[in-house]
C-alpha positions, 0 to 999 in steps of 0.5 A: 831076111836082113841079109836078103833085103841088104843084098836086094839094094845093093844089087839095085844099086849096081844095076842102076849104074850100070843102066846109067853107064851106057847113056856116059859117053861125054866128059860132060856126061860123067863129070857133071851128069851132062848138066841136065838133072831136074832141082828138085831130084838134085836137092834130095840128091843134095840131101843125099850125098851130104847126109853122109855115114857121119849124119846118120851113124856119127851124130845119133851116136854122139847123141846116144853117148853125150847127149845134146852136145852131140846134136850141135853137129847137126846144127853146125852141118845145117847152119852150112847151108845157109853159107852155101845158099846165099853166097855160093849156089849161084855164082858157082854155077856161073863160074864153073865148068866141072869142078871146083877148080874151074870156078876158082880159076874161071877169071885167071888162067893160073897154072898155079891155082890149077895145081893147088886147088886140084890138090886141095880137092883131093886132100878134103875128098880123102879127109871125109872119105876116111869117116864113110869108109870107116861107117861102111865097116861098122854096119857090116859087123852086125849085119853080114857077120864079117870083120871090119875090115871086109865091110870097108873093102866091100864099099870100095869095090861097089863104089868103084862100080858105080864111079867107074861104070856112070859117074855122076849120073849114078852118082846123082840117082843113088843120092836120090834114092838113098836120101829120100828112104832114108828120111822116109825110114827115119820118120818111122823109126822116130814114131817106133821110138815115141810110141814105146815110150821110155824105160829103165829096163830096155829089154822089151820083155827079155827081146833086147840083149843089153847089159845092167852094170853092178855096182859093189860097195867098199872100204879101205883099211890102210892101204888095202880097199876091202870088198864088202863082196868076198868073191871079188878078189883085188888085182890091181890099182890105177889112178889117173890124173890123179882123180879117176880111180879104176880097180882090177878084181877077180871073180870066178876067173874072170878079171874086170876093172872097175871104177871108183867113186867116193860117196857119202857112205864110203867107196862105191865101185862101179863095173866098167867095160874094158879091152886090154892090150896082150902080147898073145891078142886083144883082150874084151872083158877079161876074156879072149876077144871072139864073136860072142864075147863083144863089148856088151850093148848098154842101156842108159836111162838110169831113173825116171821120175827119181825111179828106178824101175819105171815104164812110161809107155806111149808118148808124143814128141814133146812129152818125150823130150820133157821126160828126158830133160827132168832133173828127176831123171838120171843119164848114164854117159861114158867116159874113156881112161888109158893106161898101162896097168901093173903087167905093161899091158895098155888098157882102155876102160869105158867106165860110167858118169850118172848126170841128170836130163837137165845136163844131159840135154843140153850143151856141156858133157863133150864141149865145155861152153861153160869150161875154160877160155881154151874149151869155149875157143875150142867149141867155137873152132869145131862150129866155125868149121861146121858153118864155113867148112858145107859150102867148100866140099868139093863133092856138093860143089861139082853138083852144082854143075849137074842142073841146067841154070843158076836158078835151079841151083838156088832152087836146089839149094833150098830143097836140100835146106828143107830135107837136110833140117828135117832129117836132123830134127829126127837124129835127136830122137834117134841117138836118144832112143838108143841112149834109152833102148839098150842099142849103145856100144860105149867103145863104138857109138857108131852104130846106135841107129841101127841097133836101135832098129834091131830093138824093133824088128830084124826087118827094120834092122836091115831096112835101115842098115840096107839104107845107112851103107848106100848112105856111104855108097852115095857120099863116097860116090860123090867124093871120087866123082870129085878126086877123080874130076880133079886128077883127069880135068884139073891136072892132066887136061888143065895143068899139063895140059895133055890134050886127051880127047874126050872118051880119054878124059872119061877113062883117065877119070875111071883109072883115078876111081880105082886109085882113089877107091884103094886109098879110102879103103886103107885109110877106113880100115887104119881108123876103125873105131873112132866117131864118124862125126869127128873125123868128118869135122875135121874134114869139115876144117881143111875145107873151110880153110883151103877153098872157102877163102878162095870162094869168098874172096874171088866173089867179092874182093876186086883186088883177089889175084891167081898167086893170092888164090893159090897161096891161101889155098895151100896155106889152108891145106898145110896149116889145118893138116898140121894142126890136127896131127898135133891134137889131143885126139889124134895123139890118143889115136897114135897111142900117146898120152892127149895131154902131150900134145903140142896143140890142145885145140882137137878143131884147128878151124879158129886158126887156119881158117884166118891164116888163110884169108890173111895170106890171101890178102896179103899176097895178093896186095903184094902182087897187085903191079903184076895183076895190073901189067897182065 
């Protein structure tokens, strides 16, 4: 039945592109969808393509495991809008032609701008690319039982269909349709949540698969920690930064590490989810990595109420977000060590931190507001990035090309607002109910919604899954729609200038889709595993730092010249680039320790996006006699 109902939509979906694809003659037709959609289908549209793998996926997994830190996201992307309706929508529509590079470049006739906005509209589409691909892998694990990497390969070859056959006129109608159901089937997912109340054995009557740590007491004698349990034998011990303990012990022949904590009445360890690095393979748990033998899916509510055994029932919203935020109430979020243990092999633990609801639902577990100077500035950077960062995304920036005036874009706009905030409204009442319904895979949050669902029924399962990967279809589509208006209009029609007529400049775009299309497909698959959220903020990054200075600036600064343009926009480019590859969180990417990491900010925003404002002042104060004599 899942499999059934995913390959009904994905089948739809095709069809539907290629339906379209015969009406695509013009340039204009596949770039823009011939400027004729309705507002009101291009703001669920709107909706549809920013809701993206990172919304659904990415943000009600950060909010499964870090609570409500997790939907700041949401309130970043959201607050975006703001930016993007009051400044951007109209204008634009003005300016523009096809692209972002049309709007930028409208008053100056820049070769340079041409090339360097092209650029940068490449740059961002492959930065959020990579997050949708590597959600696309995600949801194909569980549902169609293939490894990642098949599922990603999957997404590119439909997405490429779609592009390559109709453009932005499919484009448009996926996004359409994606967004409305996806609201839709969230709602009712939210209301399954709700109406089952809470639990701190989320195992619906033994109908849900997860697992319940154990936790084992010791003591230490000398050097030696002594099991209080004589079939746990101790293989090995590592501390961390000096504070985090962990423990390799052995029990039946298997091999688990644990971790410690100190307590009142002596050592407390507790069982922990672990993947160690062999030079014969992967291995999960102590055993060889294998379809049964996954990282084990978790339930997180410890205590209710100061109990440990307790069923609510049916709740209403409120009283549901009133019995998670009680001090009385007991989170069980994770954490995540590497280290090389005795035998040099690397190991990576996801180990557990109790905290209360009044913690967990509010602002602090991931972003320390109330941390050091260099945690508040490095929050402060993610929300700069977030709010500036909606407004400069090439692929909700050419839809504003699709609709026959600038009032449809601010009609547009707003209908987006409205769906986009109460979509949001629902990512936090489904990354909790998979903190609390056994759905969390602590080493890949990914898929907590829709393992949520499955907690529900097979069907929702694949409704829901059947939705989330056209989610990724229709921002993907976007995106190459966009790279691929910026590579045949931007560089081979405007900046070389090889005159091409126009069912040469719809193939030039096809060809780039495909290449394009390759691309997103190996860079989805190199970055399995880490939050889509993230990796879509600092996508986020580059963009506010590369086009919004150039928007902002063009609109509203009289002295804004084309060398100004084009040298912020590669400032931003290469300043936010080369930020994030030196981060904490990229360097645990590369395998190396966070703490080297030669800039300790993880969202470069605070610092790139300045640096690209101040360049394009001062270089266009510094070319003002030229502006003048041309």
């Amino acid at each position: 039945m899942a499999i059934t109902i995913f390959l009904v939509f994905v089948f739809f979906v095709i069809g539907l592109s290629l339906f379209l694809g015969n009406k695509t003659k013009s340039s204009k037709a596949y770039y823009a969808a011939g400027g004729n959609i309705h507002w009101g289908v291009n703001g669920i549209a709107f909706a549809g393509d920013y809701l993206s793998a990172a919304s659904f996926l990415g943000i009600c997994g950060m909010i499964a495991t870090l609570g409500f830190d997790g939907f700041l996201y949401s309130i970043g992307y959201l607050a975006g809008w703001i930016v993007a309706l009051f400044v951007v929508a109209e204008p634009l529509k003005r300016l523009g032609k096809y692209t972002f590079t049309d709007a930028v470049d409208a008053n100056y006739n820049s070769r340079g701008i041409k090339l360097t906005a092209a650029i940068s509209t490449l740059v961002v589409s492959i930065c959020y690319l990579i997050p949708q691909m590597v959600g696309a892998g995600v949801l194909v694990q569980p549902l169609l039982g293939l490894p990642h990497a098949w599922g990603v390969i999957m997404v590119g070859a439909i997405v490429i269909t779609i592009v390559a056959t109709a453009g932005m006129a499919s484009t448009t109608y996926v996004q359409f349709i994606k967004g409305t159901l996806l609201i839709i089937f969230s709602t009712i997912l939210v209301a399954a949540v709700v109406i089952r109340g809470l639990s701190t054995q989320p195992d619906q009557g033994g109908a849900v698969e997860y697992y319940h740590y154990t936790d084992l007491s010791a003591q230490v004698k000398g050097d030696q920690l002594i099991l209080d349990d004589p079939k746990y034998t101790v293989l090995d011990q590592q501390e961390i930064k000096g504070c985090n303990k962990f423990v390799k012990l052995s029990s039946e022949g298997m091999e688990t590490w644990w971790y410690i904590s100190e307590t009142e009445s002596g050592l407390v360890l507790h069982e922990t989810q672990s993947t160690v690095m062999k030079a014969d393979g992967k291995w999960i748990n102590g055993s060889l990595e294998s379809e049964t033998n996954k990282l084990r899916l978790v339930g997180n509510l410890e205590r209710i109420d100061g109990e440990g055994n307790v069923e609510t029932g049916r709740l209403n919203v409120f009283s549901f977000l009133a019995k998670l935020s009680d001090k009385d109430t007991v989170f069980r979020t994770w954490k995540t060590a590497n280290f090389v243990d005795s035998a040099n092999q690397k190991v990576t633990v996801y180990y557990p931190k109790l905290v209360t609801g009044d913690q967990y639902m509010r602002p602090g577990l991931k972003f320390k507001v109330e941390g050091t100077p260099l945690e508040k500035l490095d929050f402060l950077s993610l929300m700069l990035a977030l709010f500036l960062g909606t407004a400069a995304l090439p692929h909700i920036l050419i839809r504003y090309y699709t609709v026959p005036n600038p009032a449809s874009a601010r009609k547009s706009t707003i209908i987006a607002i409205a769906a986009i905030g109460f979509f949001y409204i629902l990512t936090l009442f489904m990354g909790l109910g998979a903190a609390i319904n056994g759905s969390v895979n602590p080493a890949d949050s990914n898929m907590s919604a829709p393992l949520l669902a499955r907690s529900f029924s097979e069907i929702l399962f694949a409704i829901i899954s059947a939705i989330a990967f056209a989610t990724v279809l229709g921002t993907v589509s976007g995106l190459i729609v966009a790279a691929s208006g910026a590579v045949a209009h931007d560089l081979f029609d405007r900046y070389l200038m090889i005159k091409m007529t126009d069912q040469q400049k719809v193939r030039a775009g096809k060809i780039t889709a495909f290449v394009i299309g390759g691309i997103a497909i190996l860079l989805g698959i190199l970055f399995k595993g880490i939050n889509v959220s993230f990796l879509v903020g600092l996508a986020f990054a580059v963009a506010a730092s590369a086009n919004l200075p150039a928007i902002i600036m063009l609109l509203f600064w009289k002295k804004t010249t084309a060398k100004g343009i084009a040298a912020s926009i590669t400032v931003g480019i290469l300043s936010s680039l080369m930020l994030i590859s030196m981060s904490p969180e990229l360097y645990t990417l590369y395998g190396r320790n966070p703490l080297d990491a030669p800039i300790p900010l993880n969202n470069p925003g605070i610092i790139s996006i300045p640096l690209s404002f101040v360049t394009l002042v001062v270089v266009s104060l510094l070319t003002q006699k030229k502006k003048e004599q041309e």
